[in-house]
Residue frames relative to the residue before (quaternion, step in Angstrom):
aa qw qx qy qz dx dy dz
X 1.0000 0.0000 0.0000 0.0000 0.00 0.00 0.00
X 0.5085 -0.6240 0.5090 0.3049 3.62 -1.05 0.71
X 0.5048 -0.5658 0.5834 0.2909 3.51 -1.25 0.67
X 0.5848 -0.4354 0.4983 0.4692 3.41 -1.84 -0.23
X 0.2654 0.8917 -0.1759 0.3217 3.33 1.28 -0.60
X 0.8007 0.2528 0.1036 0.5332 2.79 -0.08 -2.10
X 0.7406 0.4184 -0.3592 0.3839 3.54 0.56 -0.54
X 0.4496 0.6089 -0.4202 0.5006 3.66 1.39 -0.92
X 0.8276 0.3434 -0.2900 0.3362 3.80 0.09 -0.87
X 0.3389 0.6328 -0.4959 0.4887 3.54 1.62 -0.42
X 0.8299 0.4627 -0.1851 0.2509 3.10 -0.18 -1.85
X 0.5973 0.5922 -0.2787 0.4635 3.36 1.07 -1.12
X 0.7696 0.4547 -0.1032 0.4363 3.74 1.16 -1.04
X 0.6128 0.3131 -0.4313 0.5834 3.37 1.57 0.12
X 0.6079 0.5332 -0.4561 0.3715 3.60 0.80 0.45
X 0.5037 0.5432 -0.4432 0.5048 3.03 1.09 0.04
X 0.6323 0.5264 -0.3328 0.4608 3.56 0.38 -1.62
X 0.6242 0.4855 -0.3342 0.5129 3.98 0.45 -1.24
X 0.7830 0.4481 -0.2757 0.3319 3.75 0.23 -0.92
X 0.6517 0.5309 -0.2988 0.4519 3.13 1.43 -0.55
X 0.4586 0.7064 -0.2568 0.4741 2.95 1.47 -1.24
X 0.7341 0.3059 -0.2697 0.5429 3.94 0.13 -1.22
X 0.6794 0.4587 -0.4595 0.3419 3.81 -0.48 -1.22
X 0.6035 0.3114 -0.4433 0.5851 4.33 1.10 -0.60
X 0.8031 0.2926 -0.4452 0.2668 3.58 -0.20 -0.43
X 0.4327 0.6424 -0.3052 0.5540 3.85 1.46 0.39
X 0.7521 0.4295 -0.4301 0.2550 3.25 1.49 -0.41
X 0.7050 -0.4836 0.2195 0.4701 4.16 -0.53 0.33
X 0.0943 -0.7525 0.6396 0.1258 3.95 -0.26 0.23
X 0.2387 -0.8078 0.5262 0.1168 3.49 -1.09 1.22
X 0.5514 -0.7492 0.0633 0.3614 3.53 -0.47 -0.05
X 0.3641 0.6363 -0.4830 0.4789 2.95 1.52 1.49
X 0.6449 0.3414 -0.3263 0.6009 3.06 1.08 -0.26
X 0.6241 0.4751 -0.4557 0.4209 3.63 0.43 0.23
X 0.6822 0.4680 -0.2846 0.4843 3.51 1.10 -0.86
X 0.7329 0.4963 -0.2800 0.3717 3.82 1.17 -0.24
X 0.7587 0.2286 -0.2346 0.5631 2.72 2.03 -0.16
X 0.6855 0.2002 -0.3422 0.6107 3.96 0.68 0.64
X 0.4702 -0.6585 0.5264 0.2612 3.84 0.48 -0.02
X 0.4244 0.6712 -0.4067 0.4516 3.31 1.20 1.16
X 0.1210 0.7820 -0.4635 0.3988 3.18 0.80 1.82
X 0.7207 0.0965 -0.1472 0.6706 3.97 -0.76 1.22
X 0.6358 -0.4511 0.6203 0.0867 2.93 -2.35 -0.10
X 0.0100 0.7322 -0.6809 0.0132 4.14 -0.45 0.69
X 0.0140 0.6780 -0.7326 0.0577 3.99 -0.76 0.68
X 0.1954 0.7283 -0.6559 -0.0345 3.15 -1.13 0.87
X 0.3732 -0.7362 0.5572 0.0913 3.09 -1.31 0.95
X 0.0617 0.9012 -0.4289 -0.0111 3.75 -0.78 1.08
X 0.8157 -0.1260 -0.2961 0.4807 3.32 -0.30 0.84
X 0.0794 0.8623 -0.4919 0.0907 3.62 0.88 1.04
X 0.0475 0.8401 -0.5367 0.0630 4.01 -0.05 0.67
X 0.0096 -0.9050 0.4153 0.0917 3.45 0.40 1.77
X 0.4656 -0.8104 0.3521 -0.0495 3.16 -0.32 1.01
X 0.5560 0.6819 -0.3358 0.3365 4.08 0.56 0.01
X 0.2096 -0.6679 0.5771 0.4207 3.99 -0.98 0.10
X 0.4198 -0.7412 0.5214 0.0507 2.95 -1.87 1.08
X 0.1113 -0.8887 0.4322 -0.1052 3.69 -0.37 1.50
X 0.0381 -0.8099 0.5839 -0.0416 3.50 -0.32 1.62
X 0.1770 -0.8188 0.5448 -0.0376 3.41 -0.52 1.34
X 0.1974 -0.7419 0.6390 0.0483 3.73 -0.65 1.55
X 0.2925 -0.7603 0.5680 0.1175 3.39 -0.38 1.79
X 0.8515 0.3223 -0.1896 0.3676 3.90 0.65 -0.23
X 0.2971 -0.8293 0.3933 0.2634 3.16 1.94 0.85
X 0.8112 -0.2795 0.2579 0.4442 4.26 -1.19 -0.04
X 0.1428 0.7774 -0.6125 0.0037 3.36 -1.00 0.50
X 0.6894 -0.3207 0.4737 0.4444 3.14 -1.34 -0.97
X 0.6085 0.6412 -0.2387 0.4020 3.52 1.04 -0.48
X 0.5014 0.5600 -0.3367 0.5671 3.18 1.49 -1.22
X 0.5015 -0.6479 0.5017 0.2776 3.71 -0.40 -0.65
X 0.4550 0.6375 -0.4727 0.4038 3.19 1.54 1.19
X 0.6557 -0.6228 0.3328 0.2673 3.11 -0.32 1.80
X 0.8530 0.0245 0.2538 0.4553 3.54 0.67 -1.33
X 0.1385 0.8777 -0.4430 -0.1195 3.37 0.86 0.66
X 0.4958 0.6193 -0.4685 0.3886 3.69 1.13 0.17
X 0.6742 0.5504 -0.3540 0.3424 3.23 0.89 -0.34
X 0.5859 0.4431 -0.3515 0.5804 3.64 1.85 -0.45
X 0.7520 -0.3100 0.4958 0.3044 3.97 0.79 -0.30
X 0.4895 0.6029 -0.4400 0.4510 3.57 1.10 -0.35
X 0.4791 -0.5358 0.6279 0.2985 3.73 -1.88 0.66
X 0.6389 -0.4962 0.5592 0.1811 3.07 -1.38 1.38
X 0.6857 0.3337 -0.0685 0.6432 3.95 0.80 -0.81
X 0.1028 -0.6261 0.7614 0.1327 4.36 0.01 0.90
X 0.2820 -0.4766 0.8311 -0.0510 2.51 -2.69 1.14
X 0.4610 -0.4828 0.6506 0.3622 3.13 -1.97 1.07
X 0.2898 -0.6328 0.7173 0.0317 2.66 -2.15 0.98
X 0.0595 -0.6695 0.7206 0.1704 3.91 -1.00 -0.15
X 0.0848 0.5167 -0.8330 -0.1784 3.44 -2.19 0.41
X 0.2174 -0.6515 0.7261 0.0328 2.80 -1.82 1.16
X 0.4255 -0.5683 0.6911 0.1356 3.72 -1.76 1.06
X 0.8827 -0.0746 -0.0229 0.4635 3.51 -0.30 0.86
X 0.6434 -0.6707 0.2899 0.2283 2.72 -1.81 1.42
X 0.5779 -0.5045 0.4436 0.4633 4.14 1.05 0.04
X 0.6851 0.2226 -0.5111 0.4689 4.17 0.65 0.47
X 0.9647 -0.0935 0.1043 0.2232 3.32 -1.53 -0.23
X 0.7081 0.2542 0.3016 0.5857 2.32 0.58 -2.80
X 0.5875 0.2286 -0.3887 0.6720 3.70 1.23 1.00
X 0.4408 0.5729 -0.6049 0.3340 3.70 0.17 -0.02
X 0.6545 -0.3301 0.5167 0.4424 3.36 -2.35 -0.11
X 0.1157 0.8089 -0.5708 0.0809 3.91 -0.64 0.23
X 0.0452 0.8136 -0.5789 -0.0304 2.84 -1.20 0.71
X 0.8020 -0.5617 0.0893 0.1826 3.64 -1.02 1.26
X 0.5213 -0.5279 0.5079 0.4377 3.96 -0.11 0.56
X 0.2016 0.7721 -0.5719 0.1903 3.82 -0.80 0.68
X 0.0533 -0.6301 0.6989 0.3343 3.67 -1.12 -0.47
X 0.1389 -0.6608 0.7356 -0.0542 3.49 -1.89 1.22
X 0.2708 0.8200 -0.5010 -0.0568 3.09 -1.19 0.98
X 0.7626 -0.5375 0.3484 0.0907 3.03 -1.94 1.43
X 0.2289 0.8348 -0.4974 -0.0566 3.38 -0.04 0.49
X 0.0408 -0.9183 0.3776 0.1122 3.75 -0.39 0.93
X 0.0059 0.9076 -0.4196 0.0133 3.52 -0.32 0.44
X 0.2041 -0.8666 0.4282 0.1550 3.95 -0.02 0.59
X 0.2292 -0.8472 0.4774 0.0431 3.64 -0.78 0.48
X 0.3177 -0.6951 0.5029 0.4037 3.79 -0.35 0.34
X 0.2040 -0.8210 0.4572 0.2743 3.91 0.98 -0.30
X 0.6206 -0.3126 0.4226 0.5819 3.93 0.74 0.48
X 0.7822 -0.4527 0.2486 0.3484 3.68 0.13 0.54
X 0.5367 0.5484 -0.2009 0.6090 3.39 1.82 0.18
X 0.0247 -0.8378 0.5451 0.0199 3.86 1.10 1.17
X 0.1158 0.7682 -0.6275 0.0518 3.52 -1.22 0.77
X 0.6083 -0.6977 0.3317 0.1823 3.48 -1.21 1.25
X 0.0513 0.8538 -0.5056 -0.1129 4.08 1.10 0.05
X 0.0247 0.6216 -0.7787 0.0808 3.93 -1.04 1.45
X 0.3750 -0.7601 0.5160 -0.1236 2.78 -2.20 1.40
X 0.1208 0.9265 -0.3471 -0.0807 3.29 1.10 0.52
X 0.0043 0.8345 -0.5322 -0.1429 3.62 -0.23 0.40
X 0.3234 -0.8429 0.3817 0.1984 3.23 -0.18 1.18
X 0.5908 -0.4470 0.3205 0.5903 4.04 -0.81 0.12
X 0.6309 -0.5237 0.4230 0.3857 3.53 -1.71 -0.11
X 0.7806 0.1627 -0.1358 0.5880 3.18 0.75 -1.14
X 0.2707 -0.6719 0.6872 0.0548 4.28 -0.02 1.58
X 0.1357 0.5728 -0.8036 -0.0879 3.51 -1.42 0.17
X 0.0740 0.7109 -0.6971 -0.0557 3.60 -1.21 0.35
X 0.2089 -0.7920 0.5730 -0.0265 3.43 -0.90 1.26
X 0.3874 -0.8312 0.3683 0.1528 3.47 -0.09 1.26
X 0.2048 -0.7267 0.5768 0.3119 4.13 2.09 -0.58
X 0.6311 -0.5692 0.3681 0.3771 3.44 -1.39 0.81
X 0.4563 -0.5942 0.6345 0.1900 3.84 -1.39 0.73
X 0.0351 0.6735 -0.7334 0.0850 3.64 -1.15 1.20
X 0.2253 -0.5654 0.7727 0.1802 3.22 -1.54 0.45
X 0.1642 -0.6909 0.6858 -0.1593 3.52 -1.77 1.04
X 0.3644 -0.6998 0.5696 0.2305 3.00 -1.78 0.60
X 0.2148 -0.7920 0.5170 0.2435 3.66 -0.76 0.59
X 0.6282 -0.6653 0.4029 -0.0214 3.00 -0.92 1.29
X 0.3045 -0.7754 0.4330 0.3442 4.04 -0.28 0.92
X 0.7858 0.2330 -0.3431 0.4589 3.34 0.69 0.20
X 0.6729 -0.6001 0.2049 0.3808 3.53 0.73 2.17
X 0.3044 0.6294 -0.5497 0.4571 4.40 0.93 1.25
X 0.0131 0.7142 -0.6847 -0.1443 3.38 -1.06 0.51
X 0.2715 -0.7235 0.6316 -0.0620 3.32 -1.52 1.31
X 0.7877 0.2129 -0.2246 0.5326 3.12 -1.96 -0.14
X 0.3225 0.6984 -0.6293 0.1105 4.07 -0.26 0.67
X 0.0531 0.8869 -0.4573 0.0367 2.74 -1.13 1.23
X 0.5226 -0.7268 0.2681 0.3561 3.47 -0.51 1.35
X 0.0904 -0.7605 0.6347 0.1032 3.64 -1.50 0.92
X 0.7998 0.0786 -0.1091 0.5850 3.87 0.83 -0.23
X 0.6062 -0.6134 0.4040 0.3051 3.12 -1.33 0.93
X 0.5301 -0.4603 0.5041 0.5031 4.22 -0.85 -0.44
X 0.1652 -0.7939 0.5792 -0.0840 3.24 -0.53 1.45
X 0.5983 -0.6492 0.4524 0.1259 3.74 -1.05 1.25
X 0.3801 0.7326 -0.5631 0.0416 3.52 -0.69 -0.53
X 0.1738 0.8267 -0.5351 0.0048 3.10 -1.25 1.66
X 0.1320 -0.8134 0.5664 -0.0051 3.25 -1.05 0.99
X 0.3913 -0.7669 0.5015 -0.0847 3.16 -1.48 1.23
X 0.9056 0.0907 0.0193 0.4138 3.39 0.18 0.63
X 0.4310 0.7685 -0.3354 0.3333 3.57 1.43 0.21
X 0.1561 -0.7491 0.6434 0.0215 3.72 -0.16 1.12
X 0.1347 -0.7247 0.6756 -0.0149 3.61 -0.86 0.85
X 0.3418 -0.7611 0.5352 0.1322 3.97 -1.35 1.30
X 0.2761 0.8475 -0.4528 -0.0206 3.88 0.48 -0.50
X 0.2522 -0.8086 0.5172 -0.1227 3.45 -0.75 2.25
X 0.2764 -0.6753 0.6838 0.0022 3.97 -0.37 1.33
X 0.8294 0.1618 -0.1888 0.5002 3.43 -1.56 1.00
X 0.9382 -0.1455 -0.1292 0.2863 3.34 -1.04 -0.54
X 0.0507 0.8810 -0.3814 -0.2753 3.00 2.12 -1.20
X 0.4266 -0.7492 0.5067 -0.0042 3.22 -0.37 1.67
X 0.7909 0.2372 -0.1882 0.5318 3.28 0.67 -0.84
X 0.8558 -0.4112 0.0998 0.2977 3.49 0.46 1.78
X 0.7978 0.3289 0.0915 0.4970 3.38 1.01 -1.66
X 0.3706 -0.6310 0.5600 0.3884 3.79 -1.11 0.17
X 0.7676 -0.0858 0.0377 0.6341 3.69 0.76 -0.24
X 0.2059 -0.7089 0.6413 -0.2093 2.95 -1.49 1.86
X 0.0969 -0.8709 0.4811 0.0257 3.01 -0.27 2.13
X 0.2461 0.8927 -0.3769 0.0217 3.49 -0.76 0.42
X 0.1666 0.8247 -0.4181 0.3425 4.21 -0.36 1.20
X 0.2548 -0.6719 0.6408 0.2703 3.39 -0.77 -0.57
X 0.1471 -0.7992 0.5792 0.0644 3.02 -0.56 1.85
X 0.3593 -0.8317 0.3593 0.2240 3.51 0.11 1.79
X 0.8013 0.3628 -0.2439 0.4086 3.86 -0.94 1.04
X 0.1516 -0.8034 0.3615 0.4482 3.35 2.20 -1.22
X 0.8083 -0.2459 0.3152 0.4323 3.19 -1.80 0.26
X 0.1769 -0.6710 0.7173 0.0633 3.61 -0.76 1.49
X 0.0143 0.6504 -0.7374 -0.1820 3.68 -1.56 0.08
X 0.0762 0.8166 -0.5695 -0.0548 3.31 -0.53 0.05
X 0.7491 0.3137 -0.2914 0.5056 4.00 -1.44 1.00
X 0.2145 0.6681 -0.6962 0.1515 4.41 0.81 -0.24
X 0.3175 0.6497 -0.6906 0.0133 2.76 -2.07 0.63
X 0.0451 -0.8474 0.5196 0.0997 3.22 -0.31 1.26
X 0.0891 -0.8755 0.4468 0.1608 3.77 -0.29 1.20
X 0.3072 -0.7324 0.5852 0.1636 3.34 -1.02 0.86
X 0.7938 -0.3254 -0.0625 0.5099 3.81 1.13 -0.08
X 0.5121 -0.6623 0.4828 0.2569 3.63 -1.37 0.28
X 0.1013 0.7098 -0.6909 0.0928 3.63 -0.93 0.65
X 0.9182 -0.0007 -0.0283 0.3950 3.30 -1.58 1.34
X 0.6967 -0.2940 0.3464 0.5552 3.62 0.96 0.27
X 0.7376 0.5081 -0.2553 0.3642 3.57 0.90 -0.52
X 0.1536 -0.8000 0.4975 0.2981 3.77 -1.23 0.64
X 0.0630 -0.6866 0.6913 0.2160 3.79 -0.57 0.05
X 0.2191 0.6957 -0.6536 0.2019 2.88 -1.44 1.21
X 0.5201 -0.3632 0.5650 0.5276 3.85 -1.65 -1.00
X 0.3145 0.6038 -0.7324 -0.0111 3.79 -1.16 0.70
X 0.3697 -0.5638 0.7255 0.1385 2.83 -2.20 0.10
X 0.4634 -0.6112 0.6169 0.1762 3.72 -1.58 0.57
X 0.7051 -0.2861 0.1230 0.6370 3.90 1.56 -0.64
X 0.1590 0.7388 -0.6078 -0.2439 2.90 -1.24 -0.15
X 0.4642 -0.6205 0.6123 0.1572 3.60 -1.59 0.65
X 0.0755 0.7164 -0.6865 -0.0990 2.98 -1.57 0.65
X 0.0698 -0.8159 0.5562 -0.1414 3.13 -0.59 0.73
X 0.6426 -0.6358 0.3428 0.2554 3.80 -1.63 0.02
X 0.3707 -0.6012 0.4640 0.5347 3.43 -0.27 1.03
X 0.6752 0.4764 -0.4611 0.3233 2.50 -2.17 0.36
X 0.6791 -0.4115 0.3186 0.5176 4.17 -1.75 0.53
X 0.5635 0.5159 -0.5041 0.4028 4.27 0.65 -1.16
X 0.2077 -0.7174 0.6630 0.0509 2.95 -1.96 0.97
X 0.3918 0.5302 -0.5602 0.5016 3.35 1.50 0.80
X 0.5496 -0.5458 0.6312 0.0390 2.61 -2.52 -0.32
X 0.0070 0.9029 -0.4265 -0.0533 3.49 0.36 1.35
X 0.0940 -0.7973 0.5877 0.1001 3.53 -0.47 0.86
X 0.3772 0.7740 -0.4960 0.1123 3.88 -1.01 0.91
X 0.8109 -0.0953 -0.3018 0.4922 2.20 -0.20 2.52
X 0.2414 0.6889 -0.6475 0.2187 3.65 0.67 0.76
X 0.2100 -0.8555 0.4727 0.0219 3.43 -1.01 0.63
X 0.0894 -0.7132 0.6867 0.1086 3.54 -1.05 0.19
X 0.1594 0.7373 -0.6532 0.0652 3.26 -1.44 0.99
X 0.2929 -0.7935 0.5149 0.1398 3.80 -1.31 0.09
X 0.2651 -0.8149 0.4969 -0.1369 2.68 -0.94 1.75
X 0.5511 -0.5673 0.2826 0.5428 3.72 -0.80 0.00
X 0.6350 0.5148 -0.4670 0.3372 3.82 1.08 -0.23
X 0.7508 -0.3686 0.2516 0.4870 3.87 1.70 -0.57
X 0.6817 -0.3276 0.1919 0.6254 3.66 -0.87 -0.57
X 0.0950 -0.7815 0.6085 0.0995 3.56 -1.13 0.62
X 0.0992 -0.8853 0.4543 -0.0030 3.90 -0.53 1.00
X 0.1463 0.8622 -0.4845 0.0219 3.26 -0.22 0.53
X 0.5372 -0.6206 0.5409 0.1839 3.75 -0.83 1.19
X 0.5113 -0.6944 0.4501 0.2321 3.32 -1.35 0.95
X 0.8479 -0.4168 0.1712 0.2794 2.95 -1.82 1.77
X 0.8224 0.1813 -0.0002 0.5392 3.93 -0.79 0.65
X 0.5530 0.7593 -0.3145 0.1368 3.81 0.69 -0.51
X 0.0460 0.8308 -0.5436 -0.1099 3.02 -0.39 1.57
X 0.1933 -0.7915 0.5329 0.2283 3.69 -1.37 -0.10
X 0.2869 -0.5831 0.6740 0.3512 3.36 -1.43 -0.42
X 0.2501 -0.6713 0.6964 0.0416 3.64 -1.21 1.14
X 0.0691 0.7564 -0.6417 -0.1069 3.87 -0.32 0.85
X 0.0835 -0.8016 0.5919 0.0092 3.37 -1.33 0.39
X 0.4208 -0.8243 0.3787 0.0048 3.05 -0.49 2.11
X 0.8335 0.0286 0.3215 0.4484 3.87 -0.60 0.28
X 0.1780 0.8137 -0.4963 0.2446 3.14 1.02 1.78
X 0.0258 -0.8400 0.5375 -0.0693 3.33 -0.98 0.91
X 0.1422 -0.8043 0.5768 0.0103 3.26 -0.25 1.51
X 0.6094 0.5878 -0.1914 0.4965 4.07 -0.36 1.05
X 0.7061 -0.2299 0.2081 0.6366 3.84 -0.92 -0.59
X 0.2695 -0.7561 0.5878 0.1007 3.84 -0.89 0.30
X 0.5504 0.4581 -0.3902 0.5788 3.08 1.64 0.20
X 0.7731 0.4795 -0.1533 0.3858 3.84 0.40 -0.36
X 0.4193 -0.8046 0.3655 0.2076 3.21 -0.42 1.47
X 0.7080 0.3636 -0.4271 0.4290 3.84 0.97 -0.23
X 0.4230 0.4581 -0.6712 0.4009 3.52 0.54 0.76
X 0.3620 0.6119 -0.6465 0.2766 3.74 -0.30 0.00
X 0.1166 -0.7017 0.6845 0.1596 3.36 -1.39 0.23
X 0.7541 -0.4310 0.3155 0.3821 3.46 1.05 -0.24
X 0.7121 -0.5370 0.3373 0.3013 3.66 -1.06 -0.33
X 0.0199 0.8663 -0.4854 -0.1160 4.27 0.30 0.33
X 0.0454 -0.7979 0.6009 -0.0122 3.24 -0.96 0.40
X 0.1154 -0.7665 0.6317 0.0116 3.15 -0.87 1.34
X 0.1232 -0.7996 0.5863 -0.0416 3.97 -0.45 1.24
X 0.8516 0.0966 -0.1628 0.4888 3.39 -1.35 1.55
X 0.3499 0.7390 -0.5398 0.2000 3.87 1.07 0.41
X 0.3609 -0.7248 0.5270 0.2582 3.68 -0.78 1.09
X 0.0182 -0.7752 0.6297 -0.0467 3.20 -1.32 0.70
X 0.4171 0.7465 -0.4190 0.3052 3.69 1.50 -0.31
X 0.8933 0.3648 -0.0834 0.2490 3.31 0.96 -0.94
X 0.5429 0.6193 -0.2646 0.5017 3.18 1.92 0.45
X 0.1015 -0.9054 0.4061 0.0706 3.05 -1.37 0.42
X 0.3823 -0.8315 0.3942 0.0838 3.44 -0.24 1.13
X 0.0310 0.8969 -0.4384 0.0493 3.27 -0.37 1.63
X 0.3392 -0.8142 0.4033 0.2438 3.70 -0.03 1.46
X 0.1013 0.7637 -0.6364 -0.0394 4.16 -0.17 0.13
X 0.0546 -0.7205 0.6755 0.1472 2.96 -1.50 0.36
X 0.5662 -0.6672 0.4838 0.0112 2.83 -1.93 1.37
């Protein structure tokens, strides 16, 4: 049998061993050492059936002037005295708001020292089947005590689906040229679906430019949508955008109808524009 003795020193020695034991596994692990030993290296975020959901409201606090760069604004009709305006993306309920589809997207993030040029690198893969629904578009007056009024409808709730688009988006130096670098096969092309651009309303009725859909897609038999490298960056003039290198498309266009948008003999029929270049322009947002 073991003395009191013998056990006091047992004991005394697996507390040590235990104490040593914790203070290393207590000690911090950075993320080289984390990535060399569990493979636990960058940042994964996924996102799953998120469906954001809200109307969206851009308010021009100095309504139209001379400033804008309209030569003359008396000559379009404009108050001598500009007013805030507002356009809003949906109608304020649910199931008319801006909205966008149930989906999983994921975020992948990862940082780099870049040769001495550190830069943040995010991955977005977007869901397969994206729907984004734009709720009807009104223009409004904005009000001095922050009410919008008189709204009134200019486009119809407009569809838009896309399939497969993987976006690249680089903070700090961005090595690869661009703040965001789109690129995939968006699988069927660029769906629109419901256009209506109204110019006014009578009796329940719109007269305008609408469409039933249109498609864009690659010239040629493919009915997808290659995208490699279109880009978006910012500059001192604003957002700058430019479509990928050489790009041509087809632009189909379903069940045009120039007139009542409620009435089937305004149609004019089907248009199609085939091989339209787009590789080489660029689209620069500025504000004013």
């Amino acid at each position: 049998m073991l003395n009191c003795k013998k056990i006091k020193t047992m004991c005394i020695a697996m507390a040590i061993s235990l104490s040593w034991q914790l203070s290393h596994a207590l000690e911090p692990l950075d993320n080289e050492a984390l990535s060399n030993t569990a493979a636990q290296d960058g940042l994964t975020i996924t996102l799953q059936n998120i469906a954001p959901n809200a109307r969206l409201i851009w308010t021009d606090h100095t309504g139209v002037s001379l400033a804008d760069g309209v030569l003359n604004p008396a000559d379009y009709g404009f108050n001598a005295a500009p007013s805030a305006g507002a356009l809003m993306f949906g109608d304020g309920t649910r199931a008319g708001n801006f909205r966008i589809s149930e989906g999983t997207s994921v975020i992948t993030l990862d940082s780099d020292a870049g040769n001495g040029s550190p830069f943040l690198n995010i991955n977005i893969q977007l869901p397969d089947d994206l729907q984004i629904q734009t709720g009807d578009v009104f223009v409004s007056s904005r009000e001095a005590d922050g009410s919008y009024s008189n709204q009134t409808k200019i486009m119809r709730d407009m569809r838009i689906d896309l399939a497969g688009l993987n976006m690249n988006v680089q903070l700090g130096s961005s090595p690869q040229g661009h703040l965001l670098l789109a690129y995939g096969v968006v699988n069927d092309g660029v769906k629109i679906s419901n256009i209506g651009l109204i110019g006014t309303e009578s009796a329940g009725q719109e007269y305008g430019i609408g469409l039933s859909a249109m498609k864009i897609k690659d010239t040629g038999s493919s009915n997808d949508l290659t995208i490699n490298g279109a880009s978006i960056d910012i500059s001192q003039d604003g957002l700058v955008v430019k479509p990928s290198a050489g790009k041509q498309v087809d632009v189909l266009m379903q069940d045009l109808k120039l007139g009542n948008l409620s009435s089937a003999d305004q149609s004019i029929g089907d248009v199609a524009l085939k091989g339209l270049q787009i590789g080489n322009h660029t689209l620069t947002i500025t504000g004013h």
